[in-house]
Z-matrix of the N, CA and C atoms (Angstrom, degrees):
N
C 1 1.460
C 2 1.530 1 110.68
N 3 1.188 2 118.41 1 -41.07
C 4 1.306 3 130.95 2 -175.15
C 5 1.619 4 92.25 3 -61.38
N 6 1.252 5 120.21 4 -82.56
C 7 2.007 6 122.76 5 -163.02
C 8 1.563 7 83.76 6 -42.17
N 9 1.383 8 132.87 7 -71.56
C 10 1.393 9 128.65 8 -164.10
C 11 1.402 10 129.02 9 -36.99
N 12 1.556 11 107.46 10 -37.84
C 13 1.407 12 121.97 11 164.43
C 14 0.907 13 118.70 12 -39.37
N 15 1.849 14 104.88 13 -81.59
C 16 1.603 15 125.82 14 164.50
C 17 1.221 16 127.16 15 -18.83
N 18 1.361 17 122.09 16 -47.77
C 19 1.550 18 134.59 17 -178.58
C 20 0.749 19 139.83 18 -125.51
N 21 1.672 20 102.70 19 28.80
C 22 1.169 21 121.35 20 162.14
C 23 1.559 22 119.43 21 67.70
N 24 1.846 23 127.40 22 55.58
C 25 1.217 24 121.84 23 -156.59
C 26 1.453 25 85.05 24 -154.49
N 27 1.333 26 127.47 25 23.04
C 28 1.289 27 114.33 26 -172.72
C 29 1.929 28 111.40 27 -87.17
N 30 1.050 29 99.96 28 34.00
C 31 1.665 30 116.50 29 -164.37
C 32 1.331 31 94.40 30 -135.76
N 33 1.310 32 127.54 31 -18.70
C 34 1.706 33 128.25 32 172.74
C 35 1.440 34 119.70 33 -30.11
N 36 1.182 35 152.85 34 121.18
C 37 1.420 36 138.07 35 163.60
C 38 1.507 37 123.19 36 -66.29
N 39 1.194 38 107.47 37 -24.65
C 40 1.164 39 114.46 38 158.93
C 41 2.296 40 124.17 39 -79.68
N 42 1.185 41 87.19 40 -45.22
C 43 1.632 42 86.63 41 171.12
C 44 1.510 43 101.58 42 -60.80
N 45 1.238 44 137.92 43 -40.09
C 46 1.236 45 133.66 44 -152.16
C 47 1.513 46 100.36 45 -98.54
N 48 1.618 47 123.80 46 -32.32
C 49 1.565 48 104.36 47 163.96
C 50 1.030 49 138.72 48 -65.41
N 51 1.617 50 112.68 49 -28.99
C 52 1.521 51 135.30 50 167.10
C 53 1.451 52 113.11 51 -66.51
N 54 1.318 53 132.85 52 -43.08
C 55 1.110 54 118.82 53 161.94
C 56 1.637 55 137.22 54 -68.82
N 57 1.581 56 107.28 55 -37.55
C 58 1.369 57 97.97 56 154.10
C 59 1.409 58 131.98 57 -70.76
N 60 1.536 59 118.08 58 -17.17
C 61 1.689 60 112.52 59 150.06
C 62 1.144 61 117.17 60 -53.88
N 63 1.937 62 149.22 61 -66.72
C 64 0.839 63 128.84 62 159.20
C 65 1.380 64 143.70 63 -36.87
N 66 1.745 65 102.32 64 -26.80
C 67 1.698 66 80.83 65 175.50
C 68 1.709 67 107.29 66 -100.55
N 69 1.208 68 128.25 67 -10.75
C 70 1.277 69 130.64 68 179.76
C 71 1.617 70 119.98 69 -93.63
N 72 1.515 71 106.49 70 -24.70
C 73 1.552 72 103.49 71 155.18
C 74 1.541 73 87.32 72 93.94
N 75 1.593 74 147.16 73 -1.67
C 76 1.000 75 160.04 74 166.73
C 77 1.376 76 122.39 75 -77.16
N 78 1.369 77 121.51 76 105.21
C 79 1.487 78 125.30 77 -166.64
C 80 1.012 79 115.66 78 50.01
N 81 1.385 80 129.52 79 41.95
C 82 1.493 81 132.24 80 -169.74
C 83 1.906 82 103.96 81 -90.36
N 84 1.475 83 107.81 82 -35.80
C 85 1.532 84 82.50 83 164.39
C 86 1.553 85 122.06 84 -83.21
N 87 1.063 86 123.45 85 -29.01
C 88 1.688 87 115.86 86 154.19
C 89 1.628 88 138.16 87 -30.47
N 90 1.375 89 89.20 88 -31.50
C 91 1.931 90 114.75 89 170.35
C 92 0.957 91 109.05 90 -84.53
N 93 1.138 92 117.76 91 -44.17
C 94 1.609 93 108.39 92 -163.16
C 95 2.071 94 105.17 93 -85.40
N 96 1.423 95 105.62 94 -19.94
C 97 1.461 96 132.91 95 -160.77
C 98 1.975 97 86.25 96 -63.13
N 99 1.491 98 121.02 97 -20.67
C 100 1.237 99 113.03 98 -171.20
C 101 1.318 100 112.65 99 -118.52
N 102 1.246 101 125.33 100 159.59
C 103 1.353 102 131.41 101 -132.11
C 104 1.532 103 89.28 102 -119.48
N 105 1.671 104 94.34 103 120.53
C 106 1.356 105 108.52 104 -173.61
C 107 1.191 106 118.20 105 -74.28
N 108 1.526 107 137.15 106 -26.85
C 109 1.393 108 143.57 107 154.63
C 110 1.478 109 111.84 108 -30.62
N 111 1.517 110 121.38 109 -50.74
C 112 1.285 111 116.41 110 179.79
C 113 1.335 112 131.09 111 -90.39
N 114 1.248 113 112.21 112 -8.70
C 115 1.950 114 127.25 113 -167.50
C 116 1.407 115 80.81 114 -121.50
N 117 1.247 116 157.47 115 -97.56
C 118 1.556 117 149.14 116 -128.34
C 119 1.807 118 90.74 117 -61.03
N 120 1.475 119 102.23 118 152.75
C 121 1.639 120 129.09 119 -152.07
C 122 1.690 121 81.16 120 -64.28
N 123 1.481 122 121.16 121 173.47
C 124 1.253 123 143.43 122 175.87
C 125 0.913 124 153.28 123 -152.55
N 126 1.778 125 93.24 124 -0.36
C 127 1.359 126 137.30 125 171.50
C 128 1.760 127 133.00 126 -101.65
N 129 0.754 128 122.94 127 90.62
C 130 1.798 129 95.82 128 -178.14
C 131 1.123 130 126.25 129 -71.86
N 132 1.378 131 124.19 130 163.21
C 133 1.199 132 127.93 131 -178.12
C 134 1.012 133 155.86 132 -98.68
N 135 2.055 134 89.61 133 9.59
C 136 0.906 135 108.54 134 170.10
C 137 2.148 136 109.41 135 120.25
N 138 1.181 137 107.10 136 143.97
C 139 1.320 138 105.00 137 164.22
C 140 1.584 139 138.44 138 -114.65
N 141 0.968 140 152.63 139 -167.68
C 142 1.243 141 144.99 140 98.03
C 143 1.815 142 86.52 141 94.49
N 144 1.877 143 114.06 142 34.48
C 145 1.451 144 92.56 143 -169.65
C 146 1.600 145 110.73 144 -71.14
N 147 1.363 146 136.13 145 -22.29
C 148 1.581 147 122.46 146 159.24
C 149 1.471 148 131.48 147 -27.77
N 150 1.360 149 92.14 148 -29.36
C 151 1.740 150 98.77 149 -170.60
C 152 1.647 151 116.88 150 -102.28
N 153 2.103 152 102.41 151 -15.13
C 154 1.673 153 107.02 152 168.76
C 155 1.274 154 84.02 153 -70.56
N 156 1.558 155 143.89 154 -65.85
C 157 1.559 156 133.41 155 -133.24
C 158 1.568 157 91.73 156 -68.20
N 159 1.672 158 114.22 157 -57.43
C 160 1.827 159 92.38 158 175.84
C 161 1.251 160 137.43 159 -28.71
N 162 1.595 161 111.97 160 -47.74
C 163 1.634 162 130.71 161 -175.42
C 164 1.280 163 98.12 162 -56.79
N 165 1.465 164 117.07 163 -44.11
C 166 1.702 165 116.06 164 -155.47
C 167 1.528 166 91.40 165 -86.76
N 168 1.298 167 121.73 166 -17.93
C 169 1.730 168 118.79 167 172.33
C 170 1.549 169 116.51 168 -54.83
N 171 1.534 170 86.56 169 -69.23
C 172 1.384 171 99.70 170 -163.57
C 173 2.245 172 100.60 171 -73.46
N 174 1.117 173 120.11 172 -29.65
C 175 1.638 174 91.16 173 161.76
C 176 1.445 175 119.99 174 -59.04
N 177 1.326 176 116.93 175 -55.37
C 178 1.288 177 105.68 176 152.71
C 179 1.428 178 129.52 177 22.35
N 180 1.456 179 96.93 178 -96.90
C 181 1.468 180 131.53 179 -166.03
C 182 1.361 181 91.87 180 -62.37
N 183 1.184 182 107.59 181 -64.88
C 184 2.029 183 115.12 182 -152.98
C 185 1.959 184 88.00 183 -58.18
N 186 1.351 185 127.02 184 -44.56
C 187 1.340 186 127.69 185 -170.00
C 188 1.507 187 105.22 186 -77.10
N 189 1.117 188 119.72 187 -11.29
C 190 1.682 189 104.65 188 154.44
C 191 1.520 190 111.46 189 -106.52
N 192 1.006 191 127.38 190 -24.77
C 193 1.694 192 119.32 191 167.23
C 194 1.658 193 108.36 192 -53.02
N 195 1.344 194 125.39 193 -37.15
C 196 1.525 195 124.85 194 -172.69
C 197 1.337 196 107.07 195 -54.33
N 198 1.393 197 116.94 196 -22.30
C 199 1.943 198 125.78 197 -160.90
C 200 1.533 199 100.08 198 -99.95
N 201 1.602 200 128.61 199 -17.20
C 202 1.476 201 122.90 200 -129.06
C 203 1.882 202 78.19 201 -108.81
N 204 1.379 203 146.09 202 -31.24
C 205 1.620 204 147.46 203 172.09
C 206 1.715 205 90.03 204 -51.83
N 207 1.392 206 106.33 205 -67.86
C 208 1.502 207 113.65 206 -175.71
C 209 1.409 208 124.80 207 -19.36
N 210 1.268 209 83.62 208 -66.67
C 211 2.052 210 113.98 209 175.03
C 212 1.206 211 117.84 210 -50.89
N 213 1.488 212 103.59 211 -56.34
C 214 1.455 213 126.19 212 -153.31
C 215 1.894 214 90.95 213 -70.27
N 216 1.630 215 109.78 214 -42.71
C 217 1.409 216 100.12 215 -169.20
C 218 1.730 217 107.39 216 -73.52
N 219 0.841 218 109.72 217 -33.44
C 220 1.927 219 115.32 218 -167.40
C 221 1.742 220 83.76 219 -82.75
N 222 1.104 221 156.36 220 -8.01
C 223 1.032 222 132.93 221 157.68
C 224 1.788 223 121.05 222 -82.38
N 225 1.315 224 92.28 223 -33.17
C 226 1.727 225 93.17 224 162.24
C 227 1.196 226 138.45 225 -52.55
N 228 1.611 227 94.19 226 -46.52
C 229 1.824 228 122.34 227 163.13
C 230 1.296 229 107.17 228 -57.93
N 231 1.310 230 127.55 229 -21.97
C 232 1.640 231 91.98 230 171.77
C 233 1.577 232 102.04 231 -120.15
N 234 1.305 233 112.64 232 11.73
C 235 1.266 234 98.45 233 153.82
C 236 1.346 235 128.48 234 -69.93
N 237 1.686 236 110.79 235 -38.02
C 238 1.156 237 126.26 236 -161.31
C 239 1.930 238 99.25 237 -102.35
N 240 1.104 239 117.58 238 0.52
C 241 1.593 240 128.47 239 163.30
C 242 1.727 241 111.97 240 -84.89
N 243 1.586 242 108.04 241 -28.37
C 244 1.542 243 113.52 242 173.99
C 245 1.204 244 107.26 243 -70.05
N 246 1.279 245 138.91 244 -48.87
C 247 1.303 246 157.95 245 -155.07
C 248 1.302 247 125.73 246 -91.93
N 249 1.303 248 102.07 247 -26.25
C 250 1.607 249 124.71 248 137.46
C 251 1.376 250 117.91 249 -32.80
N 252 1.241 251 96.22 250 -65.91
C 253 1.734 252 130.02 251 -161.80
C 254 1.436 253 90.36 252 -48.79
N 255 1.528 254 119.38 253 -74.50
C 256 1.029 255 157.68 254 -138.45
C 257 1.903 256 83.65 255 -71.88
N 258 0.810 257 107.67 256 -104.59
C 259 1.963 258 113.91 257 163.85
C 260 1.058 259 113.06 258 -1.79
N 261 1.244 260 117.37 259 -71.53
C 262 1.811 261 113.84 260 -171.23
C 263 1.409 262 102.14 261 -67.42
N 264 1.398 263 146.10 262 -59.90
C 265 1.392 264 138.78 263 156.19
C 266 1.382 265 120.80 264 -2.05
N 267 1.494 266 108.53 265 -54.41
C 268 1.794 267 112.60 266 -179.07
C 269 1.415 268 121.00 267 -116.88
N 270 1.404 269 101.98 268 19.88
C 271 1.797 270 114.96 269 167.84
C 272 1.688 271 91.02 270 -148.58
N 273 1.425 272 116.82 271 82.09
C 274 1.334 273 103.27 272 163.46
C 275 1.685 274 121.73 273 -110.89
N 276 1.753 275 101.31 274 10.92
C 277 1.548 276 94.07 275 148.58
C 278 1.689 277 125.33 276 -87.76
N 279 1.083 278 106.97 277 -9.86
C 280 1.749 279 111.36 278 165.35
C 281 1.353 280 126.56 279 -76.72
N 282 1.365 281 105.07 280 111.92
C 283 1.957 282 96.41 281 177.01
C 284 1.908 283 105.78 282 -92.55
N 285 0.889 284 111.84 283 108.92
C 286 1.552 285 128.16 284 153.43
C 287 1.390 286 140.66 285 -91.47
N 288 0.977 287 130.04 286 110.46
C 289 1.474 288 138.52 287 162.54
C 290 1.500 289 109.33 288 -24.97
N 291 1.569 290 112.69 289 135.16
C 292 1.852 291 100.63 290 168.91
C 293 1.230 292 123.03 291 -96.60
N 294 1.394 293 102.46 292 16.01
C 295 1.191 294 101.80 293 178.08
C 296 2.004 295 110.06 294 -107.80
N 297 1.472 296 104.69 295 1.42
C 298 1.615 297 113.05 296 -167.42
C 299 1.423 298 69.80 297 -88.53
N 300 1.241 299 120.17 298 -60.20
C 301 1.915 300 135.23 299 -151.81
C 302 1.542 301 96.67 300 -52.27
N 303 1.462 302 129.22 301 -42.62
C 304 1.199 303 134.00 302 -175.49
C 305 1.662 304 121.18 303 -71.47
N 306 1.306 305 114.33 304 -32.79
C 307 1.010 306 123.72 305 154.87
C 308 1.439 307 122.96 306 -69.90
N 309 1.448 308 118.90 307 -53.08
C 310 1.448 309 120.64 308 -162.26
C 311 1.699 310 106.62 309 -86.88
N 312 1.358 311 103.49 310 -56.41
C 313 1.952 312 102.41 311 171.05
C 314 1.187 313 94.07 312 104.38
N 315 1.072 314 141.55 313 -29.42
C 316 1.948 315 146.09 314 -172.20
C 317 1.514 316 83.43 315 22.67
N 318 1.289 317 120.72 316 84.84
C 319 1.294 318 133.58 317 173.36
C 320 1.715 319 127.66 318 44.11
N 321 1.144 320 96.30 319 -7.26
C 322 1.917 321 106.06 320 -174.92
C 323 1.228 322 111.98 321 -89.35
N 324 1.449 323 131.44 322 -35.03
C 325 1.291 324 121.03 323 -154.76
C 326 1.888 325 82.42 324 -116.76
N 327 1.333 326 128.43 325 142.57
C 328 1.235 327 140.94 326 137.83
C 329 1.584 328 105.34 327 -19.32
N 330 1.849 329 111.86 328 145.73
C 331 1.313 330 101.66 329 161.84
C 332 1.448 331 111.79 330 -93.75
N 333 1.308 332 109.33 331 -7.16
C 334 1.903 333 106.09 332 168.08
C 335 1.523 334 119.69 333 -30.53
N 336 1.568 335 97.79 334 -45.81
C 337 1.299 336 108.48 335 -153.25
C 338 1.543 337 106.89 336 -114.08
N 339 1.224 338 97.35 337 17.51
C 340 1.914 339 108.02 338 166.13
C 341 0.813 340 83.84 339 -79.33
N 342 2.421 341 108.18 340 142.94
C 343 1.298 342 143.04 341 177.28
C 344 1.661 343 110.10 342 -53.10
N 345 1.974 344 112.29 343 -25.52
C 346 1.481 345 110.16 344 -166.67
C 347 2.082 346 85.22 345 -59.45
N 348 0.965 347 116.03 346 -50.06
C 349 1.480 348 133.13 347 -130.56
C 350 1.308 349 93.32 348 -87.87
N 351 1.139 350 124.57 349 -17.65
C 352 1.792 351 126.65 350 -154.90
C 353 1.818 352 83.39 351 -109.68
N 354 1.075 353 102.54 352 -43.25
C 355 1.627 354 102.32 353 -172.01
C 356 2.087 355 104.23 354 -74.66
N 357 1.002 356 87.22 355 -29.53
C 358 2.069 357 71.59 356 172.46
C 359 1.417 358 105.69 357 -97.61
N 360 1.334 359 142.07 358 -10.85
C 361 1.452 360 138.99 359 154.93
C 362 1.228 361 110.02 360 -29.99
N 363 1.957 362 97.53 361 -62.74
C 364 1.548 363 124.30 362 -171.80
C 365 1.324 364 97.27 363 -38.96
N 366 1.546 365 104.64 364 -85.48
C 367 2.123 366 114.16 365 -170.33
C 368 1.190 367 105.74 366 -34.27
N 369 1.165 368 120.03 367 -59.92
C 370 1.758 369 117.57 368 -171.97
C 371 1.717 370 105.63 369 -56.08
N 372 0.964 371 127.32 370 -8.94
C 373 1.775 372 115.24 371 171.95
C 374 1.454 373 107.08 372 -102.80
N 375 1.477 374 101.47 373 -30.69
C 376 1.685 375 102.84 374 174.72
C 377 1.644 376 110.15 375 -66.56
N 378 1.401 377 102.70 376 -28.01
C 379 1.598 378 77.90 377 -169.44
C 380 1.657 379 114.82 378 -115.69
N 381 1.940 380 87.55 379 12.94
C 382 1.643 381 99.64 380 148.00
C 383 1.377 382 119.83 381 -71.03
N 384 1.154 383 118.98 382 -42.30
C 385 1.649 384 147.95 383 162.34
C 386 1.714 385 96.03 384 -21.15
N 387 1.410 386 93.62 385 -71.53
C 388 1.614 387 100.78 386 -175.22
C 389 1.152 388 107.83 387 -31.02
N 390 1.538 389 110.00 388 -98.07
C 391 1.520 390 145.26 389 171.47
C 392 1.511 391 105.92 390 3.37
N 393 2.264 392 96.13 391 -60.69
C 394 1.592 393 81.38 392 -166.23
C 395 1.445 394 97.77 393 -100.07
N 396 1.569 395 124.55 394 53.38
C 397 1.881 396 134.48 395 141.88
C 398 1.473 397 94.05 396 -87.88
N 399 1.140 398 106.95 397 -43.23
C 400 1.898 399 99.90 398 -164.15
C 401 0.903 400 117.29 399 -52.41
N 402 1.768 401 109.82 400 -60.35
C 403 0.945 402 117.65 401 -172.12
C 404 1.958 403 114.74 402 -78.24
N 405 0.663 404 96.89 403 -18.68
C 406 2.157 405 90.02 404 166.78
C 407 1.543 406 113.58 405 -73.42
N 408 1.522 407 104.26 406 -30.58
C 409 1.472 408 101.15 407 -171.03
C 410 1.903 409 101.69 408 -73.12
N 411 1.447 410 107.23 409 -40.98
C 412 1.604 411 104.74 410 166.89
C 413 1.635 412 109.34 411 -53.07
N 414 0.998 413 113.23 412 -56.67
C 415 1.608 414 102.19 413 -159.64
C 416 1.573 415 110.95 414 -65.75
N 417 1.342 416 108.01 415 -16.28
C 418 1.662 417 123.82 416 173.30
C 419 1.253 418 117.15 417 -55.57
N 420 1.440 419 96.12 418 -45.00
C 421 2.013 420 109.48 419 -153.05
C 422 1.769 421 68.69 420 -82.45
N 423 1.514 422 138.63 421 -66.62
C 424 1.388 423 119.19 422 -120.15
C 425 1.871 424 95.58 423 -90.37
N 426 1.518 425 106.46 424 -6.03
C 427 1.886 426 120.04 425 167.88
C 428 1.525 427 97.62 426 -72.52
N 429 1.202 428 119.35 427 -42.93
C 430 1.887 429 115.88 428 172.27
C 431 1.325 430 125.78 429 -56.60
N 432 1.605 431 94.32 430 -51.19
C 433 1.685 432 109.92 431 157.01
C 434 1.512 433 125.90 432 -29.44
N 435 1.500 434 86.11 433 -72.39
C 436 1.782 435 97.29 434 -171.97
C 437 1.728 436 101.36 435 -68.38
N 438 1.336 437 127.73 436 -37.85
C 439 1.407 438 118.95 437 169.99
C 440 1.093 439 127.33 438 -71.49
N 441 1.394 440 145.04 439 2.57
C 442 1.920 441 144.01 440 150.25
C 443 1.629 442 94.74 441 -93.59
N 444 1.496 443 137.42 442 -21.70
C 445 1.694 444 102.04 443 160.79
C 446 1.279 445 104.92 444 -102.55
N 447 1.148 446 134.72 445 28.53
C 448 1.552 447 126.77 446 142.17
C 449 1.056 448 123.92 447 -68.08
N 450 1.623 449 111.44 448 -48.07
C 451 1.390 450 135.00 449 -175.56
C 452 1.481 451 118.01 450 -80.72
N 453 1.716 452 123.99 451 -10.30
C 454 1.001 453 141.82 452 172.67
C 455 1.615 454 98.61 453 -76.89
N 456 1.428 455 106.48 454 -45.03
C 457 1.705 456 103.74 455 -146.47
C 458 1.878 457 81.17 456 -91.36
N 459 1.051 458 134.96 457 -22.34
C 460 1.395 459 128.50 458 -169.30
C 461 1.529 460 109.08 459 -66.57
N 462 1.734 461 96.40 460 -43.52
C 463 1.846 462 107.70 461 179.69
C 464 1.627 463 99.52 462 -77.18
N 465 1.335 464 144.17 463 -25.96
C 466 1.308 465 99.14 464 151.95
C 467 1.534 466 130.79 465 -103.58
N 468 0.918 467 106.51 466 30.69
C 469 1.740 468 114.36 467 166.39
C 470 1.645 469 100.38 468 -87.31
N 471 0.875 470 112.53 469 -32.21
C 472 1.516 471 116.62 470 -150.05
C 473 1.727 472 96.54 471 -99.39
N 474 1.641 473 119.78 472 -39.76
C 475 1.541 474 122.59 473 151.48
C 476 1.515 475 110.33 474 -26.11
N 477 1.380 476 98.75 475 -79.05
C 478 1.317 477 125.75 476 -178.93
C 479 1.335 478 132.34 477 -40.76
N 480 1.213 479 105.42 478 -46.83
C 481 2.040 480 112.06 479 176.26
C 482 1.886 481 90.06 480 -87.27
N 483 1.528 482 124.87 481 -1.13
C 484 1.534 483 98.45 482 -177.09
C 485 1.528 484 100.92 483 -115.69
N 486 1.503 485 109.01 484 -4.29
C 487 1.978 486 109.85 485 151.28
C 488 1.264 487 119.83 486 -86.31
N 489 1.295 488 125.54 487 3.22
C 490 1.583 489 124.05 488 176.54
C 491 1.548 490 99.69 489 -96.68
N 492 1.496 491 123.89 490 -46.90
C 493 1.530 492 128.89 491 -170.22
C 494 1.786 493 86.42 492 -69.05
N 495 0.923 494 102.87 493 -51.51
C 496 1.857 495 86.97 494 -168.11
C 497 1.565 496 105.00 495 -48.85
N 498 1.675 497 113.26 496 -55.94
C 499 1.334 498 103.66 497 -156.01
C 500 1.634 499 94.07 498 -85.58
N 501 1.397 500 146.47 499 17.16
C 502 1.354 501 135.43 500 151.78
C 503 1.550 502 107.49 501 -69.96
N 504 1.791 503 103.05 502 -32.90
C 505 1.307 504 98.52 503 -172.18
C 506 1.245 505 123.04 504 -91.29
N 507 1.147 506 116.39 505 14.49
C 508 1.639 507 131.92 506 163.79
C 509 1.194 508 114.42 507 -96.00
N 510 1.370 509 113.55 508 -47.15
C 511 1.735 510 100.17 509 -177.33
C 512 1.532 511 100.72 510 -79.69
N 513 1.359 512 140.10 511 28.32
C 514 1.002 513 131.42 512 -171.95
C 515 1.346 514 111.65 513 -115.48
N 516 1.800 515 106.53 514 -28.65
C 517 1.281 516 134.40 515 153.13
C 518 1.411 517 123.95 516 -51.97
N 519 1.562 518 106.13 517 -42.46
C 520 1.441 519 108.25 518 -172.47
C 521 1.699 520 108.49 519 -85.57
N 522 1.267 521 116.40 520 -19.63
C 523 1.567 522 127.68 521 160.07
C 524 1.077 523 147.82 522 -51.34
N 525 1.269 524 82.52 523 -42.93
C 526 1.674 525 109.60 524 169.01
C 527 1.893 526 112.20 525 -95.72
N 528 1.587 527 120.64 526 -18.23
C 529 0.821 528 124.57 527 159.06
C 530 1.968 529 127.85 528 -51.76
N 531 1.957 530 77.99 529 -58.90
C 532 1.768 531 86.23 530 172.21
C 533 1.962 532 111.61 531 -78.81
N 534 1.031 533 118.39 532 -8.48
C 535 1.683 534 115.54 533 178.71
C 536 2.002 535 79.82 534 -76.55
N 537 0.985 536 108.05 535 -45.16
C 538 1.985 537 99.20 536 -159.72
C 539 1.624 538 101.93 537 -51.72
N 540 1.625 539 109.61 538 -64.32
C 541 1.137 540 123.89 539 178.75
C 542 1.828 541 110.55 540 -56.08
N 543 0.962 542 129.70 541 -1.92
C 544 1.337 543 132.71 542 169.49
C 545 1.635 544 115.98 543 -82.31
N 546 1.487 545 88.18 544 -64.78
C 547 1.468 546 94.32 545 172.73
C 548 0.955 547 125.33 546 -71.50
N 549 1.862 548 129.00 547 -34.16
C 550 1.778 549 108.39 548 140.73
C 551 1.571 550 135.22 549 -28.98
N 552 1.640 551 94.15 550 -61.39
C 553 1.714 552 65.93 551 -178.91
C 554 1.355 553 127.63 552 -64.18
N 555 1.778 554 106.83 553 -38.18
C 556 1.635 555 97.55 554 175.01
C 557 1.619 556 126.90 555 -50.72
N 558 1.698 557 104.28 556 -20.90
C 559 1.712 558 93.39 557 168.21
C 560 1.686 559 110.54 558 -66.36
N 561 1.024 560 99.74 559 -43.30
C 562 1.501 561 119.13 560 -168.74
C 563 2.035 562 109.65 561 -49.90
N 564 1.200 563 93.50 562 -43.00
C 565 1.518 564 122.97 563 -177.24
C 566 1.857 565 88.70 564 -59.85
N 567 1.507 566 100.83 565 -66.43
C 568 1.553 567 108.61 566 -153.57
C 569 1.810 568 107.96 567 -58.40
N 570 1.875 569 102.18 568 -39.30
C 571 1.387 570 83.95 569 167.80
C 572 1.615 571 138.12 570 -110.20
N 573 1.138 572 110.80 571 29.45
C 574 1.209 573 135.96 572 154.17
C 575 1.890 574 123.06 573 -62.73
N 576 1.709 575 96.78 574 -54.44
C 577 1.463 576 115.47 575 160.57
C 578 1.565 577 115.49 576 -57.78
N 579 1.628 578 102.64 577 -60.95
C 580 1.982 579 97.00 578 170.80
C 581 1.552 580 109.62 579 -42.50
N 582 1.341 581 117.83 580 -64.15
C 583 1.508 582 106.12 581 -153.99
C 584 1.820 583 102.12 582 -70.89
N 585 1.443 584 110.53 583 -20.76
C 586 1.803 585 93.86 584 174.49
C 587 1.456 586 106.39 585 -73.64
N 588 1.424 587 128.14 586 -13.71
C 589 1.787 588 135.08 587 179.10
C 590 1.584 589 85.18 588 -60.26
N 591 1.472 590 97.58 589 -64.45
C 592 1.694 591 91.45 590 -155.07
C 593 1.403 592 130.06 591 -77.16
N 594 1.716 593 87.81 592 3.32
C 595 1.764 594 96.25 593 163.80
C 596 1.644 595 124.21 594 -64.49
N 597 2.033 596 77.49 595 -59.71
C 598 1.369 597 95.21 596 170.55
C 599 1.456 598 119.96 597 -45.69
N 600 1.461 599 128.79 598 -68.25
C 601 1.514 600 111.71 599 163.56
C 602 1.302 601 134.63 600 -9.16
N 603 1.293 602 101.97 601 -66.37
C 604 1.621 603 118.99 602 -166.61
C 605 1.809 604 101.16 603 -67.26
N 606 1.246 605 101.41 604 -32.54
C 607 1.691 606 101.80 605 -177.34
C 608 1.527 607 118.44 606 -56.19
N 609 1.615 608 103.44 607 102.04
C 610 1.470 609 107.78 608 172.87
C 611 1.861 610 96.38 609 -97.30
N 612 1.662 611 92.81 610 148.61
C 613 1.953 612 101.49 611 -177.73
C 614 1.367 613 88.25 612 -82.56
């Protein structure tokens, strides 16, 4: 019950027949008659699941931040392509660059959405981007970590509780071996004694 707890197997059909044979005394040599190497679980189930759902968070995130510079710039561009529009319409003796206009705004375009401003938005997500690669690739390696000594300590728990059921289930064999051979001879005893009774009876001097 205890390893089962631990690792999450307390739903086993096999952990759960073997244990109610031992504690109910019901088909208990039938349970034990099977070989715990092959029926007890062999798989784990895993560790540290707080820290897969993080991993799967934070790619997540970082895999929609990679799209959001993209966006963020082609949405500027047509902010700052409207405003264009808008400008040259009511200054069409001025020739301007759209890219001075995109920067400067000569009052039409927001400075939100000037290229200086749109372009360090950008870096600052890219090199959030970074950061959160770094940091997933750490929390990865040390979720790998903690999952091969999980899986270390499971294979010998799981060694271990399936050399104790064997050797319970041997001396359990040899118990019931010597109770058999007991109560043979005492049958053996009992009619050995009857038929010398019924000698004796029958014995006329």
């Amino acid at each position: 019950k205890s390893w089962a707890s631990e690792y999450g197997y307390l739903d086993d059909s096999y952990v759960q027949g073997i244990t109610n044979a031992l504690q109910s005394q019901r088909d208990r040599n039938s349970c034990l008659s099977l070989d715990p190497h092959q029926y007890l679980p062999n798989t784990p189930l895993g560790a540290g699941e707080l820290t897969r759902r993080l991993i799967l968070i934070i790619n997540a995130a970082r895999n929609s931040l990679v799209f959001l510079p993209v966006a963020l710039t082609w949405l500027a561009i047509s902010k700052a392509t409207n405003a264009f529009s808008v400008y040259t319409r009511s200054n069409t003796l001025n020739v301007i660059n759209f890219l001075d206009f995109w920067q400067n705004g000569y009052g039409v375009l927001d400075k939100k959405w000037s290229i200086g401003h749109i372009a360090t938005i950008d870096f600052q997500i890219i090199l959030l981007v970074i950061l959160i690669t770094i940091l997933n690739s750490i929390i990865s390696q040390r979720w790998q970590n903690q999952q091969l000594v999980y899986e270390k300590n499971f294979e010998i728990a799981r060694t271990k509780l399936c050399l104790e059921i064997s050797m319970h289930a041997h001396k359990s064999v040899l118990k019931n071996l010597k109770n058999f051979r007991t109560r043979a001879a005492e049958e053996m005893a009992l009619r050995v004694d009857a038929k010398t009774l019924r000698k004796l009876r029958s014995y006329e001097p």
